[in-house]
C-alpha positions as CSV (number, residue, x, y, z in Angstrom):
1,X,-3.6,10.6,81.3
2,X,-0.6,11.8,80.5
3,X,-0.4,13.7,76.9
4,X,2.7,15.0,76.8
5,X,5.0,11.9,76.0
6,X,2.5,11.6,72.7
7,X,4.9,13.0,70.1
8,X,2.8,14.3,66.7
9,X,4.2,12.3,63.6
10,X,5.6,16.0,62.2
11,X,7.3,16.2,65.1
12,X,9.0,12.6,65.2
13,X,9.6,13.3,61.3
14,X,11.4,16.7,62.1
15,X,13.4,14.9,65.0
16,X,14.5,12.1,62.7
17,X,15.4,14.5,59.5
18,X,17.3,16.4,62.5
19,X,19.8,13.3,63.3
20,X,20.3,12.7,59.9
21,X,21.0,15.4,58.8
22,X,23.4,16.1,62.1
23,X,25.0,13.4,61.2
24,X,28.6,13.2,59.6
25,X,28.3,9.8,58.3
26,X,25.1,11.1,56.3
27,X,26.1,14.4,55.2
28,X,28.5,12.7,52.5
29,X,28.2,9.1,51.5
30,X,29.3,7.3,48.3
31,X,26.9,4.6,46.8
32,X,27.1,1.8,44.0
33,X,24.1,0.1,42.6
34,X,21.7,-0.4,39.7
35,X,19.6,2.4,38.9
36,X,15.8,1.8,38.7
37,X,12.4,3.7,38.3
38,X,14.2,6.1,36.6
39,X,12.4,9.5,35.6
40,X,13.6,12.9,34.1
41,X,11.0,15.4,34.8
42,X,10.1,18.4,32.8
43,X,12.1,20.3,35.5
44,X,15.4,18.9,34.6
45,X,15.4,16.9,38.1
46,X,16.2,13.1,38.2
47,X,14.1,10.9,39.9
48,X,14.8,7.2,40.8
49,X,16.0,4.8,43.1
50,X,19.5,2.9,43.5
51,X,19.2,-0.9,44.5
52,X,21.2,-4.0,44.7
53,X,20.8,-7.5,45.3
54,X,18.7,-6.9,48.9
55,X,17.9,-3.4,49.6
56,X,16.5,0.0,47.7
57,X,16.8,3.3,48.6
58,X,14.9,6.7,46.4
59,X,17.2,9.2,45.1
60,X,16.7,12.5,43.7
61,X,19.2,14.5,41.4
62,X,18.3,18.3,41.0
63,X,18.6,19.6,37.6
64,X,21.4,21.7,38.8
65,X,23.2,18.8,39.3
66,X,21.7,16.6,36.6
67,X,23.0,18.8,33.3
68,X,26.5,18.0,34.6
69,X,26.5,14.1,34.3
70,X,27.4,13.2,29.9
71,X,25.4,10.4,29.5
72,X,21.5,9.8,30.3
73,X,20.4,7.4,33.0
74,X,18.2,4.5,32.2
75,X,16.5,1.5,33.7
76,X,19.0,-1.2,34.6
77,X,22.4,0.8,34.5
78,X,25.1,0.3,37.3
79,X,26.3,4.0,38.7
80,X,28.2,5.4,41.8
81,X,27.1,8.6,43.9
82,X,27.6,10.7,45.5
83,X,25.5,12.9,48.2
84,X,23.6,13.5,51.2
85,X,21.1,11.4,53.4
86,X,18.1,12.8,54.4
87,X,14.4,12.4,55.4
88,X,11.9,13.6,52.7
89,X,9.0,15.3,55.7
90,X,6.0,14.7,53.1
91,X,6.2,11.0,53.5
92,X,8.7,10.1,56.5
93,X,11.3,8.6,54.0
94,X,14.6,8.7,54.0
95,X,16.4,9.5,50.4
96,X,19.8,10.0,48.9
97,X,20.2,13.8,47.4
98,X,22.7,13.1,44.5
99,X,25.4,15.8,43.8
100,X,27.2,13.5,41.5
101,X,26.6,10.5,39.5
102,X,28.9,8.2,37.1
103,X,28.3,4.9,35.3
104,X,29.7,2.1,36.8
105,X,28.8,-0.5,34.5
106,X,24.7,-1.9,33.3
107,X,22.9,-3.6,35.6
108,X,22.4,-7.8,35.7
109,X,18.7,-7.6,34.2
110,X,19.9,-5.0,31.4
111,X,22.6,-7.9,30.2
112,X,20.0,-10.3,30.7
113,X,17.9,-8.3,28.6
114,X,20.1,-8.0,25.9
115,X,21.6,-11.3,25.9
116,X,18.0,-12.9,25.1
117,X,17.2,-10.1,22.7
118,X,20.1,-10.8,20.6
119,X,19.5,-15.0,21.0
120,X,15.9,-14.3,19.5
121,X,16.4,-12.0,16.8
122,X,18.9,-14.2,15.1
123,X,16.4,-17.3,15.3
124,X,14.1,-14.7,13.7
125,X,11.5,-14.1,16.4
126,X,11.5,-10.8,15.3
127,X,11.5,-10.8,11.9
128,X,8.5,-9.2,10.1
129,X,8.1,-11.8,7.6
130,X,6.2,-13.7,10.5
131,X,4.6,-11.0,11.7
132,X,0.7,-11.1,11.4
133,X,-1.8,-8.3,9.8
134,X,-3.7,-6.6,12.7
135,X,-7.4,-6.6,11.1
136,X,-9.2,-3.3,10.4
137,X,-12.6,-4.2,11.8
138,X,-12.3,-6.6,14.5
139,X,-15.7,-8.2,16.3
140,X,-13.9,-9.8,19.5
141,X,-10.6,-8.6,21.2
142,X,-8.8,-10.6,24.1
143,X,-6.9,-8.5,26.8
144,X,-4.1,-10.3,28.9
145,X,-3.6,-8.1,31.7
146,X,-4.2,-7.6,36.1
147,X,-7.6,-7.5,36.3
148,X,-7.4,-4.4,38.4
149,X,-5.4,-1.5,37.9
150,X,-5.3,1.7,35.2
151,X,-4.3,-0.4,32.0
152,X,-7.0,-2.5,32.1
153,X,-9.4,0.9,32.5
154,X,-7.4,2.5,29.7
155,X,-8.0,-0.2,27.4
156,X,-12.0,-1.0,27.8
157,X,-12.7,3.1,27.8
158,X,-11.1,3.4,24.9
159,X,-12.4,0.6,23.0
160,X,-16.2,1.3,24.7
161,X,-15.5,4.9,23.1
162,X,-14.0,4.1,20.2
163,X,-15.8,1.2,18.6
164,X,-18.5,-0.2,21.3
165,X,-19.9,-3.0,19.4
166,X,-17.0,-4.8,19.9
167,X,-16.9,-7.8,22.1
168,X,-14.0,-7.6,24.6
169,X,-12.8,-10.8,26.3
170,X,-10.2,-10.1,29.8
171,X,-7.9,-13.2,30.9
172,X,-6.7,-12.1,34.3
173,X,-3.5,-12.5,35.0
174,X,-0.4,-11.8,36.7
175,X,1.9,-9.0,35.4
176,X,4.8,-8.8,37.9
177,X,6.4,-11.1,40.2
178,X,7.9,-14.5,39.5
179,X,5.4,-16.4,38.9
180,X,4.1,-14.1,36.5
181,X,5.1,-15.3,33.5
182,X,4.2,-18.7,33.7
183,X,0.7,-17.0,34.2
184,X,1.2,-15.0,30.9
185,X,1.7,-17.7,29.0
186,X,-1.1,-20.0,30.5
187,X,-3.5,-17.1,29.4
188,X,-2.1,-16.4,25.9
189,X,-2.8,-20.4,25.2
190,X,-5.9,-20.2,26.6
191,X,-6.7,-17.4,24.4
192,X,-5.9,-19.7,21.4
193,X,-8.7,-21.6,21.9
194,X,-11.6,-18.4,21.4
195,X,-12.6,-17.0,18.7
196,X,-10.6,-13.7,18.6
197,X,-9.6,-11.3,16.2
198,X,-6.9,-9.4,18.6
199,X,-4.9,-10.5,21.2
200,X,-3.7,-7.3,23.6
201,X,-0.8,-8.2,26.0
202,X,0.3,-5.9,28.4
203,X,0.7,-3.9,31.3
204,X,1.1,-0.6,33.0
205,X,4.1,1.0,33.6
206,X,6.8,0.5,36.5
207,X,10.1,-0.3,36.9
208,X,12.1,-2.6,34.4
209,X,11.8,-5.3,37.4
210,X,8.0,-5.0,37.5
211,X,8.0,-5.5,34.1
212,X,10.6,-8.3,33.8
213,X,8.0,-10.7,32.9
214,X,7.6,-9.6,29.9
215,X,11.2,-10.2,29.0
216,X,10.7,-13.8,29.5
217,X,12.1,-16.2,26.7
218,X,8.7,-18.4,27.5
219,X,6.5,-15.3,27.4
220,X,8.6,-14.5,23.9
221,X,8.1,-17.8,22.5
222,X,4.4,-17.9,23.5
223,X,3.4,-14.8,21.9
224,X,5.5,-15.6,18.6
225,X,3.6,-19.5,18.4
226,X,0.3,-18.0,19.2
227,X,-2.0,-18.2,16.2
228,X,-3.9,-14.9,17.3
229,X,-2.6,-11.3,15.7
230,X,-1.1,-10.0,19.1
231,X,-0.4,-6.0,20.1
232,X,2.2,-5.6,23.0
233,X,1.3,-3.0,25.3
234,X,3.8,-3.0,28.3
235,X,4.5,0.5,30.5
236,X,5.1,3.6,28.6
237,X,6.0,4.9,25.4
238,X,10.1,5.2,26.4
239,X,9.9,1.4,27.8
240,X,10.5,-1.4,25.4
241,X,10.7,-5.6,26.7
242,X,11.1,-8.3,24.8
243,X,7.2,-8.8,24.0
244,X,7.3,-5.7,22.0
245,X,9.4,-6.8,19.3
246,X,8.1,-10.7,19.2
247,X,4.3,-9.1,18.9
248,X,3.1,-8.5,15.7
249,X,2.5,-4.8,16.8
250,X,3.8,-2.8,19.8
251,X,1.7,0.2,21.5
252,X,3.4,2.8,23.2
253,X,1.3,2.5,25.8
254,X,-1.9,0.5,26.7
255,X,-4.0,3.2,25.6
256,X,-2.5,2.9,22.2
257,X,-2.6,-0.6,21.9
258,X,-6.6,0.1,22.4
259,X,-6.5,2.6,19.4
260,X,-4.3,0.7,16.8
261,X,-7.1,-2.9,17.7
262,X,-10.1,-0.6,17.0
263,X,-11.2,1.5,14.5
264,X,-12.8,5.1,15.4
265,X,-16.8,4.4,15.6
266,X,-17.3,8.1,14.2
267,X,-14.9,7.6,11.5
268,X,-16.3,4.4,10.1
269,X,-19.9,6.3,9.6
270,X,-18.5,9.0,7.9
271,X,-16.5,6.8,5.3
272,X,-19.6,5.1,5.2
273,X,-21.4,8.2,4.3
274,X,-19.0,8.8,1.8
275,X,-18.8,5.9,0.4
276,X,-23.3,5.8,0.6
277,X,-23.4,8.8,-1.3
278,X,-20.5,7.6,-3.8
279,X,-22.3,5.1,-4.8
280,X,-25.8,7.1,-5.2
281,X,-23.8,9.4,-7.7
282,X,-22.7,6.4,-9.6
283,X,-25.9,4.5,-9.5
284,X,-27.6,8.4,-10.6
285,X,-25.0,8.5,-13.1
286,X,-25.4,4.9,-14.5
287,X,-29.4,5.4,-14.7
288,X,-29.4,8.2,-16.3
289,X,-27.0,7.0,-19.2
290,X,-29.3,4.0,-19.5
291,X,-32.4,6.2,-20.2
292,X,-30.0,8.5,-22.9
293,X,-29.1,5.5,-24.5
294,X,-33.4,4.0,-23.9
295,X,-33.8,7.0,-25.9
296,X,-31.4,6.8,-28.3
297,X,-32.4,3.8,-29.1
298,X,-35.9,4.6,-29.6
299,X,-35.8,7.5,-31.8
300,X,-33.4,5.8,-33.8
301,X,-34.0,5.0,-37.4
302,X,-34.4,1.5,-37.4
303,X,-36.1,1.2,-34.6
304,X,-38.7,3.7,-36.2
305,X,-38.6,1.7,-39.6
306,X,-38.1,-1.8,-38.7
307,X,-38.9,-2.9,-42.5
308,X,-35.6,-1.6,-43.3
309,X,-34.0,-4.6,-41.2
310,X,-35.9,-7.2,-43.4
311,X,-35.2,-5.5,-46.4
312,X,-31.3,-5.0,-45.8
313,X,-31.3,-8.7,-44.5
314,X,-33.4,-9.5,-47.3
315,X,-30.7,-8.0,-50.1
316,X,-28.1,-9.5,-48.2
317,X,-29.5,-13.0,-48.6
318,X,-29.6,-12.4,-52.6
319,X,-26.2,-11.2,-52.6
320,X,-25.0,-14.1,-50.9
321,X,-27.5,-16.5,-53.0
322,X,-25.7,-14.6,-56.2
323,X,-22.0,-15.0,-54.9
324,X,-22.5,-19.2,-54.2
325,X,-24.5,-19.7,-57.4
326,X,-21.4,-17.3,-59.6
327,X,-18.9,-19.5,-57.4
328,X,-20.8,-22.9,-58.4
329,X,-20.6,-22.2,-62.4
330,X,-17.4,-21.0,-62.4
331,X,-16.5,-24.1,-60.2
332,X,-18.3,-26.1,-63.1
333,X,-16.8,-24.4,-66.0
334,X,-13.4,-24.9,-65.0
335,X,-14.1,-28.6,-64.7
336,X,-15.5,-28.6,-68.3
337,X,-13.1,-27.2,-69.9
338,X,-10.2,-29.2,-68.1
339,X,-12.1,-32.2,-69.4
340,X,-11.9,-31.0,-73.1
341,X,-8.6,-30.6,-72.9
342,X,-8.0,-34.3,-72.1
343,X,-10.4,-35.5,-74.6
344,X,-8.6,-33.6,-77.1
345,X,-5.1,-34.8,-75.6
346,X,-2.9,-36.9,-78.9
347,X,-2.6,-40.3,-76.9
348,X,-6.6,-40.3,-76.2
349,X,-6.7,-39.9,-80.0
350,X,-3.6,-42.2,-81.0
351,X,-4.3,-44.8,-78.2
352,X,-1.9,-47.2,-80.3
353,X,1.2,-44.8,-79.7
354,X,0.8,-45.1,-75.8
355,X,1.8,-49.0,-76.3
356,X,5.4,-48.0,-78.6
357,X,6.6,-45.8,-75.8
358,X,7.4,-48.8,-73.7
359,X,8.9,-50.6,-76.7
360,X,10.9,-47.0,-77.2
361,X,12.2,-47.1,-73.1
362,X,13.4,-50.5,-73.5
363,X,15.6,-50.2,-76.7
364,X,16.8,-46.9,-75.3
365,X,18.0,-48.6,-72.3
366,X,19.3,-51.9,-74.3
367,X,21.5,-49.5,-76.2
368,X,22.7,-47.5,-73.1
369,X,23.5,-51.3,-71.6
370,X,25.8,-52.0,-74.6
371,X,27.7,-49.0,-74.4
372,X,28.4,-49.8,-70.8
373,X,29.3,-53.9,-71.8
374,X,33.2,-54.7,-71.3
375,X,32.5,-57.3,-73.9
376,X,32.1,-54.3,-76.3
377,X,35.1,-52.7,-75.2
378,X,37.0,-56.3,-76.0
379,X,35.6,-56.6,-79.6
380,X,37.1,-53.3,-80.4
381,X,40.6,-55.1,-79.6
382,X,41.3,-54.5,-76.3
383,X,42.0,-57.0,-74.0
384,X,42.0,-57.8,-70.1
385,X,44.8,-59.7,-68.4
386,X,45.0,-61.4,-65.1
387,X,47.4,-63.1,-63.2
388,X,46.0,-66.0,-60.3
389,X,43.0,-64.5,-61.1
390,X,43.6,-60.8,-60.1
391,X,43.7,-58.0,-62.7
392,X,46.9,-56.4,-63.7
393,X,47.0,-53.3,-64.2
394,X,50.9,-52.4,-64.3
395,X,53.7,-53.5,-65.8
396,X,55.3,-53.9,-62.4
397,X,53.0,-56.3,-61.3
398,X,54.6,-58.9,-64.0
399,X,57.4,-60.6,-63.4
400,X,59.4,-63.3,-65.0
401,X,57.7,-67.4,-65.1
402,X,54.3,-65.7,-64.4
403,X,51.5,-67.6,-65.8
404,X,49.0,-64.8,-67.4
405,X,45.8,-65.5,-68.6
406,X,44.0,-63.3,-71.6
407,X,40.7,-62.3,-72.0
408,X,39.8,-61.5,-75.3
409,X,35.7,-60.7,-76.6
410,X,35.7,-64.0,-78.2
411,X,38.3,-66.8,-75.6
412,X,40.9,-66.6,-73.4
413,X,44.6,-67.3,-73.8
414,X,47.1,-68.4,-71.0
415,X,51.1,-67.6,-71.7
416,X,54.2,-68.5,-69.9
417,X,56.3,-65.1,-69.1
418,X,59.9,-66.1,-70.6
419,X,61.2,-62.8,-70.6
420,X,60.2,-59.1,-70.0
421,X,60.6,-56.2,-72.0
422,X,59.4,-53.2,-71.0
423,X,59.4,-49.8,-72.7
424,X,58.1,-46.5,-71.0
425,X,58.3,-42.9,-72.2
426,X,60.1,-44.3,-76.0
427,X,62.7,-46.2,-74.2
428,X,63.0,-49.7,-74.0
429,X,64.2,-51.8,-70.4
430,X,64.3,-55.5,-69.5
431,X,62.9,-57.4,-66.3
């Protein structure tokens, strides 16, 4: 058997990084596309990967490069390169080597992205007055998340170390893909219907494509109508979807999200302690008041001489026995001598003087009744004259062959108006 045509995989790897990098056509090209997977790394070198609508391809930017560019790559964001192709030997892949870098514009998802946050937040979705209280102690948690992977590792380690005797519940589900989504949202209903204290939604990190499901408007709405206080715990700390603001909490990562649903075991049984010997201080504290004031109460006076209380209660009675009687006879008294005073009163003695003063109202009044009488006016020579049976009471209202008729206090006496003669203020006139 012939070895020698069998070619090492080092040695197919060299021969390939050879042509490309031989290659004029590689040695400079210029891309457009979307950035994603984006990391900076302590280093100052930029690693990520530049895709469009059917291919990827991994690019690296060395921090030489990197603290050139003035503005800061992210997730999503359209660009245009520069650089060189090559084959990365470690792994056999080929990989841009970016020299320069502009923005060209964001990406498709990144518009999606904020399209729908924008929609939601001004129906309110994210408004904290709907926002639920995440409870202090819980008893049972849900998780939505893969069944497999690091998040949901993070979360039940941290829970089993933080507060084991709580009851964890895990709805598998999908986390990336298309069909994703609808899954999510299948789970968090489900979960409506078990008795939970927490809801954890979530995922491990990735790039904003792997964790587009959680950006879905049905995921959103989900999470907003589900009854259940929910924590969002998607990717990292620097990744944000729109599950995090529609939860009533957001974890940085699903670690956190573990730590914010459950209370520290350790720390519980020290506040416990506190609060244990608290409350032995103040039940010390309250006891031994009680038996100051038990003995108080025994040595004091009264309780030593208890005839004392009879005999105060006994003078108070008499007092009060003296004040009712002294109110009584004065009560009496006052009556008495009101009664003298009527039967001393001059009509109880005169009885027959209480009939004149009836006979003295009425000629009092018959007198006030003459003085009023017109009649008594006439008998002092005055008269009243009328004319067709209306008073006159000017001269003006006489006029010639008017019939006038009299009054005098003892007749009446009609006259036929001939002539007028009037005189006013000494001088004399004719009508």
């Amino acid at each position: 058997m012939e070895h020698d045509k069998y070619l090492t995989v080092g040695a197919l790897t060299k021969y390939l990084k050879y042509k490309f990098d031989t290659d004029n056509n590689l040695k400079q090209v210029f891309l457009k596309g979307e950035i994603s997977n984006f990391k900076a790394h302590t280093s100052g070198h930029f690693y990520f990967s530049i895709k469009d609508e059917t291919s990827k391809i991994n690019a690296i930017m060395f921090s030489s490069n990197a603290s050139k560019i003035n503005f800061v790559p992210q997730d999503g964001m359209k660009v245009l390169i520069a650089g060189r192709i090559t084959v990365y030997e470690a792994t056999g892949g080929y990989q841009v080597y970016v020299n320069d870098m502009m923005e060209d514009g964001v990406g498709n998802l990144y518009v999606a992205f904020e399209k729908l946050k924008k929609e939601l937040e001004k129906e309110g979705l994210f408004d904290p007055a709907h926002k639920k209280k995440i409870p202090e102690i819980p008893s049972r948690i849900g998780i939505i998340t893969a069944p497999t992977g690091a998040a949901i590792r993070d979360i039940l380690s941290t829970i089993k170390r933080r507060f084991p005797i709580c009851e964890t519940i895990l709805f598998p589900s999908l986390v990336q893909g298309e069909a994703a989504a609808k899954d999510i949202v299948k789970n968090i209903q489900l979960a409506s219907h078990y008795d939970l204290d927490v809801l954890i939604i979530g995922r491990g990190g990735g790039s904003i494509e792997d964790m587009w499901p959680f950006n879905e408007e049905i995921v959103a709405r989900a999470i907003y109508d589900c009854p259940i206080p929910t924590i969002s715990a998607v990717g990292h700390e620097i990744d944000f979807t729109i599950s995090d603001f529609v939860s009533d909490l957001r974890a940085p990562t699903p670690t956190g999200a573990a730590e914010l649903a459950v209370p520290n075991l350790m720390d519980l049984k020290k506040h416990i302690n506190q609060l244990q010997i608290r409350l032995n201080e103040n039940l010390n504290q309250k006891i031994n008041y009680n038996k100051l004031y038990l003995e108080n109460m025994k040595n004091s006076f009264v309780i030593k001489n208890p005839i004392i209380m009879y005999e105060n209660k006994k003078q108070m009675v008499d007092t009060l026995y003296e004040k009712i009687v002294s109110l009584i006879t004065n009560k009496v008294d006052m009556e008495r001598t009101h009664l003298d005073h009527l039967k001393e009163h001059y009509i109880l003695k005169n009885p027959e003087e209480l009939m004149k003063l009836p006979k003295l109202k009425l000629a009092s009044m018959i007198d006030k009744l003459e003085v009023m009488n017109p009649l008594g006016i006439l008998k002092r020579g005055y008269t009243v004259n009328y004319k067709d049976d209306s008073l006159i009471t000017s001269v003006h209202d006489i006029k010639k062959n008017d019939i006038l008729t009299t009054v005098f206090h003892d007749g009446t006496v009609s006259a036929n108006i001939i002539s007028i003669e009037v005189k006013k203020d000494g001088e004399k006139s004719k009508i």
